[in-house]
C-alpha positions as CSV (number, residue, x, y, z in Angstrom):
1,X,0.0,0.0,0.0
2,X,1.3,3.5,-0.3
3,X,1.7,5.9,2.0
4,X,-1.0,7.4,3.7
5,X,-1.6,10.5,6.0
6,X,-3.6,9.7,9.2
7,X,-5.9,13.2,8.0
8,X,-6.5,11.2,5.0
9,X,-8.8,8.7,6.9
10,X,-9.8,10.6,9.9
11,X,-13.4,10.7,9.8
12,X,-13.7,8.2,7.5
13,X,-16.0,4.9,7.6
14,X,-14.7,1.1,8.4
15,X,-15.9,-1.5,6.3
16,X,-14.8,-4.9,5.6
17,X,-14.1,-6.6,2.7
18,X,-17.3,-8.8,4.1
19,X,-19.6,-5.7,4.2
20,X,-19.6,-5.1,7.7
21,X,-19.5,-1.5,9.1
22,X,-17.4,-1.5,12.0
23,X,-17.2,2.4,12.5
24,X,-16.1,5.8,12.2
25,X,-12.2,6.7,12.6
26,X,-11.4,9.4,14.9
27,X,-7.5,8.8,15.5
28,X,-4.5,7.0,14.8
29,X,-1.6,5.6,16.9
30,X,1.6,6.1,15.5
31,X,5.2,5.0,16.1
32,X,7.4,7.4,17.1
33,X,10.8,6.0,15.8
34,X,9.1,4.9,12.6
35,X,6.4,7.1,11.8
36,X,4.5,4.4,10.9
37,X,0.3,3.8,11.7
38,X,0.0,1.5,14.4
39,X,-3.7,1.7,14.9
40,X,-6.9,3.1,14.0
41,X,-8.9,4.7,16.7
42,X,-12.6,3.9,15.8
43,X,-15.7,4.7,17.3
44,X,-17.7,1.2,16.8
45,X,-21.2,0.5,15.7
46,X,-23.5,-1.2,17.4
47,X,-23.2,-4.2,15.3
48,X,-19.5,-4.4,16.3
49,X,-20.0,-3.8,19.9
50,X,-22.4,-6.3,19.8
51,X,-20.5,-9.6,17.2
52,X,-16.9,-9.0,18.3
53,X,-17.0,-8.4,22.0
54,X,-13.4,-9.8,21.6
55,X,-11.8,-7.0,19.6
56,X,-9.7,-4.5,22.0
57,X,-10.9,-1.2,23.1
58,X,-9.5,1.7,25.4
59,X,-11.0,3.4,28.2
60,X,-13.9,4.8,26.5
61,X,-15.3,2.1,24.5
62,X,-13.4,3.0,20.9
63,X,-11.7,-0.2,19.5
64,X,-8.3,-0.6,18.2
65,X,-7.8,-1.8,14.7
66,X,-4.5,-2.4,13.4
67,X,-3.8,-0.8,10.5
68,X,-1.9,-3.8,8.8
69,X,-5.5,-4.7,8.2
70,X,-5.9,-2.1,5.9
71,X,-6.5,-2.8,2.3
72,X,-7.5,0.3,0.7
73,X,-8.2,3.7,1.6
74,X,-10.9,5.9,-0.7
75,X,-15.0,7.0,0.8
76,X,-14.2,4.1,2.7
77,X,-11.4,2.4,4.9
78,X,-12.0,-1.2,3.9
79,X,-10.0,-3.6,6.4
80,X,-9.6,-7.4,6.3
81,X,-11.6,-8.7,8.7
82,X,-9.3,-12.1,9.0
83,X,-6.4,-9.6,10.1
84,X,-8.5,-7.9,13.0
85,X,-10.2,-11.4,14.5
């Protein structure tokens, strides 16, 4: 994948390549040595909160998706669902 600015897909919608909505990103954890995205911050739906009680969250509720399981980046932020499960 090519590089990708974390403004680029704040805000954005997570799909999967399955269909499922899991959310809406509000942040990203980076590396500091590296630079490089970590995690997405998302803000889950209720689907999500309810079919993958297993997926880690912070504090407040928002899950952490690794950004590895991103496969492309446009209206959407489509992820592999295999790579966050």
């Amino acid at each position: 994948m090519s590089r990708i600015l974390s403004r680029e897909i704040q805000n954005k919608t997570v799909v999967s390549e399955e269909g499922k909505m899991f959310g809406k990103v509000l942040d990203v954890t980076a590396d500091l040595q590296t630079g490089e995205l970590v995690n997405m911050v998302v803000e889950p739906t209720k689907y999500v909160q309810t079919h993958f009680e297993n997926l880690v969250s912070d504090e407040n509720g928002r899950i952490l998706l690794p950004f590895s399981s991103v496969q492309a980046v446009g209206d959407f932020v489509l992820i592999n669902e295999k790579d966050v499960i």
